[in-house]
Every structure is written in C-alpha cells, then in structure tokens.
C-alpha positions as CSV (number, residue, x, y, z in Angstrom):
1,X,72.7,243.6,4.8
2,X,71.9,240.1,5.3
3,X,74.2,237.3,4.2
4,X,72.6,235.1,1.8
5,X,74.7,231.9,3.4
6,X,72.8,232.5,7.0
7,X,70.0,230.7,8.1
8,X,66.8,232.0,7.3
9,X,66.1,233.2,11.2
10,X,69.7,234.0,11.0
11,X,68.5,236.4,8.3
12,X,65.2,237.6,10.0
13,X,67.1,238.5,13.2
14,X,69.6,240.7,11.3
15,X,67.0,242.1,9.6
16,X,65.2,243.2,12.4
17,X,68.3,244.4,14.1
18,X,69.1,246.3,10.9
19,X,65.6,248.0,11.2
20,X,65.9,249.0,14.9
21,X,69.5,250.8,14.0
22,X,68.3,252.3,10.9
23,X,65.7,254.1,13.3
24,X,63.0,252.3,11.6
25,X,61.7,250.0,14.2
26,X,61.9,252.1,17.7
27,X,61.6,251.2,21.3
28,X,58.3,250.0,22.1
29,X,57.2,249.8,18.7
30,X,55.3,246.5,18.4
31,X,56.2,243.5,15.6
32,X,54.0,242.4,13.2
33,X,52.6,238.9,14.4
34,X,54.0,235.4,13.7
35,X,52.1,234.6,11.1
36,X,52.8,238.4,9.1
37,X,56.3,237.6,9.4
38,X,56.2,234.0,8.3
39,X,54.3,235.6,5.4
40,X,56.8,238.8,5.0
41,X,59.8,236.3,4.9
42,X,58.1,233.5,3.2
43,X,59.2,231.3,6.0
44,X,57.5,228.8,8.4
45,X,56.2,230.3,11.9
46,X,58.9,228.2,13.7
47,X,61.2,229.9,11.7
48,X,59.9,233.1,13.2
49,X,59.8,231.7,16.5
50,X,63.4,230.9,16.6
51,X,64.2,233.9,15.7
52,X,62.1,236.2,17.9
53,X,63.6,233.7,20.7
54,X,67.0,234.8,19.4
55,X,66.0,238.6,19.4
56,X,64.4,238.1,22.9
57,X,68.0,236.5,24.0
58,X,69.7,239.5,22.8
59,X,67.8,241.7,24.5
60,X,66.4,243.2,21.1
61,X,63.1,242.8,22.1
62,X,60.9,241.3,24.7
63,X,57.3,239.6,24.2
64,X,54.1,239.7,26.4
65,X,51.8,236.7,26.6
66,X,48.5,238.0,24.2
67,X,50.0,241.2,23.1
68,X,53.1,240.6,20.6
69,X,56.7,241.6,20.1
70,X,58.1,244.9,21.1
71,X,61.3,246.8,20.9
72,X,63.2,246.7,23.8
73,X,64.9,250.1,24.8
74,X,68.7,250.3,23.8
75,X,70.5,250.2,27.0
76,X,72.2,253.6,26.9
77,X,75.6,253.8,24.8
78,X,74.1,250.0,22.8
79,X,73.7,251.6,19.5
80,X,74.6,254.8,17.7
81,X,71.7,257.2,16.9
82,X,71.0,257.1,12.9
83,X,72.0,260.2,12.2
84,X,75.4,259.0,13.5
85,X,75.2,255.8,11.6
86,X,74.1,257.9,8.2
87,X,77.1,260.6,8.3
88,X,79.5,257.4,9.0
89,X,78.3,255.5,5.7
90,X,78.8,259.4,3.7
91,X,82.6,259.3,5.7
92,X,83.2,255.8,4.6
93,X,81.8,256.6,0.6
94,X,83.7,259.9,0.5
95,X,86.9,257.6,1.3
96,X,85.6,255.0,-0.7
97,X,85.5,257.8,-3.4
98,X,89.0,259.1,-2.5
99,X,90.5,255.3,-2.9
100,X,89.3,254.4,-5.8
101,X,90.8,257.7,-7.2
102,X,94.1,257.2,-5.9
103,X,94.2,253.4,-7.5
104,X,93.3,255.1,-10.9
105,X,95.9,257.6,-10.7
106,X,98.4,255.1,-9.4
107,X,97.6,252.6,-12.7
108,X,97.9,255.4,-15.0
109,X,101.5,256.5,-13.5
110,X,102.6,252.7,-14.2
C-alpha cells in the first residue's frame, strides 16, 4: 500500500510498517542490514538511513550499535492483531460487494 507520489524512505517506512501489521515482521525480529535494504529497494544506504531514523522516531523499531534493526514491541492497544486486520478487509469486500450491487440495480431501475 505505498503511494507511488511519496519519497522513496517515505515508501520504505510504510512498507515496513505495513509488514509489522500484516504480522510479518514481529517484535524483536531483526532487519535485514543497510546495505540488503538499499539493495531490496534499489535505493542509496542514506535513503535507508533516513528511513530507519524515521522508524526509530516512531517507535517502530529501535537499533543497537553492531547488532542491526529490530522490531520494537507494540505498546499494548498500538495496532490490531492480523487476524483483526484480515476479517476487517473481508467486512469491507463483502460491502464493497454489496455496493457495487446496489449501484447496478439502481442503473438498471433508471
């Protein structure tokens, strides 16, 4: 879900945030390096940097000196778990669903 007008660190912090609610990425689980990333997002390292600093300002994550990037633990209520997150996104296509079908039948009475 990242918005092809943000910056590309704009884009690697969503990302990442993205990851951590989908349940992919889980406290304490450790980021690839710099470098992987710069690779993985075909981006420079300072790009990276900015936006691990912008992670680390959010409270997303939190770095030691010669070990990496972790995943910081959600403070408690921060984000729903994913199996809240996926039955929301099969509420939301159901009424999506539901919409879409009402439109159609509307146009056809007219």
């Amino acid at each position: 879900m990242t918005d092809q007008f943000a910056q590309p660190y704009q884009r690697i912090v969503q990302d990442v945030l993205d990851q951590i609610r989908l349940g992919r990425l889980k406290a304490g689980d450790k980021l690839p390096s710099t470098r992987e990333l710069a690779a993985h997002y075909d981006v420079a390292p300072g790009t990276v940097q900015r936006a691990l600093s912008e992670l680390r300002s959010g409270k997303a994550i939190y770095s030691q000196q010669g070990l990496g990037s972790f995943v910081r633990q959600p403070e408690s209520g921060a984000a729903p778990a994913p199996a809240t997150i996926e039955a929301l996104a099969q509420q939301l296509a159901e009424l999506t669903n539901r919409v879409e079908m009402l439109e159609r039948q509307k146009s056809q009475d007219d």
